[in-house]
C-alpha positions in Angstrom: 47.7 164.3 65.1 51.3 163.4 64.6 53.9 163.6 62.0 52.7 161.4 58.5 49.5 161.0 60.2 50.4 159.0 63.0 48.3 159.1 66.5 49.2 161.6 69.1 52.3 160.5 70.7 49.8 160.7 73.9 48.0 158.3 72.6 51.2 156.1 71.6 53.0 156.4 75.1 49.7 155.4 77.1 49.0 152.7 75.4 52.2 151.0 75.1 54.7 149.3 78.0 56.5 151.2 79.8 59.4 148.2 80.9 60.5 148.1 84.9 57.8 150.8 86.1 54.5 150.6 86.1 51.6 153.6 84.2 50.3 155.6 87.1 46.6 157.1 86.7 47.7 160.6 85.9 49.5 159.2 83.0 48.0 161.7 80.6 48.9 164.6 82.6 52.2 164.5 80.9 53.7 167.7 79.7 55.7 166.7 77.0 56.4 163.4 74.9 58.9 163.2 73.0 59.7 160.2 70.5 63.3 159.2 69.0 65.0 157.1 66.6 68.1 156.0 65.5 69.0 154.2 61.8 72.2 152.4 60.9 72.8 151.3 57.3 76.2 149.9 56.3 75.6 151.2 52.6 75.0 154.4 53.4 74.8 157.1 56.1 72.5 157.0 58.8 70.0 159.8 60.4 68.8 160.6 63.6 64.7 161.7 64.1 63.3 163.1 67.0 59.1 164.3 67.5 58.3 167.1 70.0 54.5 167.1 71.4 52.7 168.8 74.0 49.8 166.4 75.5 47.3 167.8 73.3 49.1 166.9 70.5 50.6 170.9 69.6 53.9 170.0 67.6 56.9 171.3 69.2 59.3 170.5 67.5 61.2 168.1 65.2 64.6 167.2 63.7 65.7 164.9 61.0 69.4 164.4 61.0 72.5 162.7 58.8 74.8 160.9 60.9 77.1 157.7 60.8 76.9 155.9 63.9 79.1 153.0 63.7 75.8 150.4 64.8 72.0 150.5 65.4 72.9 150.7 69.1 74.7 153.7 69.3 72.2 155.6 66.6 69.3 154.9 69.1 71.4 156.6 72.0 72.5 159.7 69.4 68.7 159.7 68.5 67.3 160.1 72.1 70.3 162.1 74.1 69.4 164.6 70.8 65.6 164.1 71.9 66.8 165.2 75.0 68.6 168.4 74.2 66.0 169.8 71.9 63.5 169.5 74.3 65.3 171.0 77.6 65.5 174.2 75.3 62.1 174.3 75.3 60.5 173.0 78.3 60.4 174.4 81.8 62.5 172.2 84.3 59.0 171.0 85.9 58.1 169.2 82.9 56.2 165.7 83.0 57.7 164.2 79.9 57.2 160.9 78.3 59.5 159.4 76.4 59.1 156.8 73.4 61.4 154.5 71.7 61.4 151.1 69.8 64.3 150.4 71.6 63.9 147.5 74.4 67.1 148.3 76.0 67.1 151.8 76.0 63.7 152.2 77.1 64.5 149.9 80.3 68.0 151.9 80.9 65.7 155.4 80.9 63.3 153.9 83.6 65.7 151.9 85.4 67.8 155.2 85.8 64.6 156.4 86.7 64.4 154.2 89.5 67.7 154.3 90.3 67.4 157.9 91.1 64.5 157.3 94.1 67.1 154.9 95.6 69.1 156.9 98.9 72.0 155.4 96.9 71.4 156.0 93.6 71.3 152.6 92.8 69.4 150.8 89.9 66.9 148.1 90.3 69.0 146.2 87.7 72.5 146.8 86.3 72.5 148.7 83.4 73.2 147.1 79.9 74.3 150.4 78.0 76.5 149.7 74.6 80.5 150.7 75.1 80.2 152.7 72.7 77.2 154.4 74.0 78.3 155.2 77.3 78.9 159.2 76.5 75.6 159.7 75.0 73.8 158.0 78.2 75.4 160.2 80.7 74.3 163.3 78.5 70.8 161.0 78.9 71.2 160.9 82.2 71.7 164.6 83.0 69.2 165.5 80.8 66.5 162.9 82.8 67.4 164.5 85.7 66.4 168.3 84.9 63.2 168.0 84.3 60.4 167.5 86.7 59.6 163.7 86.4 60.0 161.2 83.0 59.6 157.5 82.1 60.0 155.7 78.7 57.7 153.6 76.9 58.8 150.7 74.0 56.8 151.1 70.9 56.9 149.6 67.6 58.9 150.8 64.9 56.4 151.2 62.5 54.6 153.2 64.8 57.5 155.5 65.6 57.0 159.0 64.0 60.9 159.9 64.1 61.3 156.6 62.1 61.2 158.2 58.6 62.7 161.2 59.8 65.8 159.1 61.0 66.0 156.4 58.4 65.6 159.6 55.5 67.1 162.2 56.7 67.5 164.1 53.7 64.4 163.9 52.1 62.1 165.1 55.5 65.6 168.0 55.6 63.1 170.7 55.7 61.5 169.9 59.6 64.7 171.0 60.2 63.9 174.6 58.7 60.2 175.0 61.1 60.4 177.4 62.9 61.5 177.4 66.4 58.7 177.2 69.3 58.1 176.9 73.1 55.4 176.0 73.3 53.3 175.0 76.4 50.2 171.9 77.0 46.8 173.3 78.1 46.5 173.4 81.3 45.5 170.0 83.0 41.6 170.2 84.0 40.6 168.7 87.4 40.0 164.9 87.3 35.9 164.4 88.2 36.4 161.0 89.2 35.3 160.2 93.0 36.8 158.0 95.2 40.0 156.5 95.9 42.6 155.7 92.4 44.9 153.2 92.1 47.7 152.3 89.3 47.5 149.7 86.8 49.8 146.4 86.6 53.2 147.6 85.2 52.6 146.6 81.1 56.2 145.7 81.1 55.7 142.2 79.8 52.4 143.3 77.8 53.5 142.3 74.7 56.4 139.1 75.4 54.0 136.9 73.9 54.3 138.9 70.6 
């Protein structure tokens, strides 16, 4: 289980839409998931949470930190490119990671960039709509994205976001920031008994617009 009893972040990515690219079948034969978020408050300082998994739900890491972005947009950015970091110190540059957010535009930047990075040209499927003053922390996205072996985000809710409470109080969950440091690596994937040919789902980008 996750943080504050929360499902597996597993369980969180695969069943929630992943906007602009579709769930293959091997989507639980991610590595690594890895969930962010952002808070803003105008009466006092923000935070910045991040959760670490492996896919069978080992804890890797987490982070719970003060910070004063100057809008919910940019805290969201901070959140994941620190997602990001934490993680590429601990995973091997082959990594399968998925990424979750409560975030529509951010999540359809990470997979359009994605996308965008299949293209000959490097071009996106759709012109990115990244905040002005986000634009540093998406290039450190970016770079980070493009290290490891393969990624796409998924939009979740914010009430089931683990790194919610870590960001939107970081002081009082200060002491994640004290665990101790691991590396640690997801069991090894055991060989699908499934016969016949496999195809992928529908893309659930639009899943939930009726919400």
């Amino acid at each position: 289980m996750a943080a504050h009893g929360r499902p597996a972040l597993r369980d969180l990515f695969d069943e929630s839409p992943t906007p602009h690219i579709a769930h293959p079948p091997e989507t639980h034969h991610r590595d690594f998931y890895v969930a962010t978020d952002g808070s803003y408050r105008t009466d006092r300082a923000g935070g910045l949470g991040a959760v670490i998994e492996t896919r069978d739900g080992t804890r890797v890491a987490r982070v719970a930190s003060s910070d004063s972005p100057p809008d919910n947009n940019v805290a969201e950015y901070r959140a994941l490119h620190l997602g990001l970091d934490v993680l590429a110190a601990r995973a091997p540059p082959t990594a399968r990671v998925g990424i979750l957010v409560d975030h529509d535009d951010l999540a359809a930047n990470v997979n359009n960039a994605l996308l965008a990075a299949r293209h000959p040209n490097w071009e996106p499927t759709r012109r990115f709509d990244v905040p002005e003053a986000s634009v540093n922390h998406w290039r450190g996205i970016r770079a980070r994205l493009s290290g490891f072996g393969e990624a796409r985000a998924a939009r979740i809710n914010s009430d089931q976001n683990p790194a919610h409470p870590l960001a939107n109080e970081p002081s009082r969950y200060a002491h994640v920031n004290r665990e101790p440091d691991r590396c640690v690596l997801p069991e090894p994937v055991e060989p699908s008994r499934t016969t016949g040919p496999q195809y992928p789902p529908p893309s659930r980008a639009d899943r939930n617009a009726s919400d």
